[in-house]
C-alpha positions in Angstrom: 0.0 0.0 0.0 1.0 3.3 -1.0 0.6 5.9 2.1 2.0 8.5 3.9 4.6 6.5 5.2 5.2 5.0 2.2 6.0 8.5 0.4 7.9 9.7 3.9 9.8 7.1 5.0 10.5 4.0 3.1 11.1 6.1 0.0 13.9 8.5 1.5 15.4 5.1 3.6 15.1 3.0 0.5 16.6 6.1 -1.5 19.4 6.4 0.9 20.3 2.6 1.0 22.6 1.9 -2.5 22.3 -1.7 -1.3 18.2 -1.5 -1.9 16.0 -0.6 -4.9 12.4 -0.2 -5.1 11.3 -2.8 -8.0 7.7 -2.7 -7.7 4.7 -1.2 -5.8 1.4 -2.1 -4.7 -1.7 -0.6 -4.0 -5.3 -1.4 -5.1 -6.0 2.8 -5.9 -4.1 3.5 -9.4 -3.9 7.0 -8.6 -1.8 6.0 -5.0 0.4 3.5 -6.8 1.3 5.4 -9.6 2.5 8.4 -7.6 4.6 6.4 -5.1 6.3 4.8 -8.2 6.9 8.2 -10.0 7.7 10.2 -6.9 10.3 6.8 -6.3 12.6 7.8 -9.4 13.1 4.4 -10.0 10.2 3.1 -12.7 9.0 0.2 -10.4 6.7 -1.8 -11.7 3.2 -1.4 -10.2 0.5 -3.6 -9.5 -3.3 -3.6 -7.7 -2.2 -6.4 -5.1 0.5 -8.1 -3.3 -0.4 -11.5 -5.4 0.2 -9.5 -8.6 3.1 -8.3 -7.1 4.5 -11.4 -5.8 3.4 -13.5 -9.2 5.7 -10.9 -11.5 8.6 -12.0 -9.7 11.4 -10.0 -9.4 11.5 -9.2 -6.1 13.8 -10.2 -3.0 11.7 -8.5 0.3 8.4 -7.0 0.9 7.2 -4.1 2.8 3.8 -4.9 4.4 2.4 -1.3 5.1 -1.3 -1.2 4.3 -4.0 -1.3 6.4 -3.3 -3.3 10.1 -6.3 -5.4 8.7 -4.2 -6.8 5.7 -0.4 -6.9 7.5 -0.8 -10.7 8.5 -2.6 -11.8 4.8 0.2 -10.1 3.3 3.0 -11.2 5.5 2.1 -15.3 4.9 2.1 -14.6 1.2 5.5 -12.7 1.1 6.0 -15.9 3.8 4.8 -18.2 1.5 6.7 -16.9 -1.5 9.9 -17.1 0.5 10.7 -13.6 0.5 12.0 -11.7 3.6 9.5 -9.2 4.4 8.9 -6.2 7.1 5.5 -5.9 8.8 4.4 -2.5 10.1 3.1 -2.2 13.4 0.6 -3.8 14.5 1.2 -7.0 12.8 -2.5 -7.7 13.0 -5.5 -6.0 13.9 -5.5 -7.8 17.4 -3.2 -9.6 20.2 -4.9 -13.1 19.0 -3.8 -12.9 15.7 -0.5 -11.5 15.9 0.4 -14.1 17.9 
């Protein structure tokens, strides 16, 4: 997902990281996930989902930062898929299912 952290923080860290690039973003609103991808300077690839994301390929890590509703779906497919991936806080919408 393509928010206000997105545009604030993991850009400028990813930006400031040689050792990372942004490949592809995600977000089911066109008008979010295009404008994360041109405001990245990059040309990531984008997509309407995490499974189109993860499907393309090309990718080594995942940034779960949508809604707290979607971090644990997200985080077992990135799991699933085998890719390291960072969950924002809260992992899950309650204590039950983070755990």
């Amino acid at each position: 997902m393509t928010g206000r952290i997105a545009t604030l923080g993991y850009l400028p860290a990813l930006a400031a990281t040689p050792a990372l690039r942004l490949v592809a973003v995600a977000d089911p609103a066109p008008d979010r996930r295009l404008a994360l991808a041109a405001a990245s300077g990059t040309a990531p690839s984008t997509h309407d989902g995490p499974e189109a994301l993860i499907g393309a390929g090309g990718v080594e890590a995942l940034i779960v930062a949508g809604p707290a509703e979607s971090h644990l779906e997200h985080a077992r497919l990135a799991a699933e898929a085998r890719l390291a991936c960072l969950v924002e806080k809260p992992p899950a919408p309650t204590l039950a299912a983070a755990r």
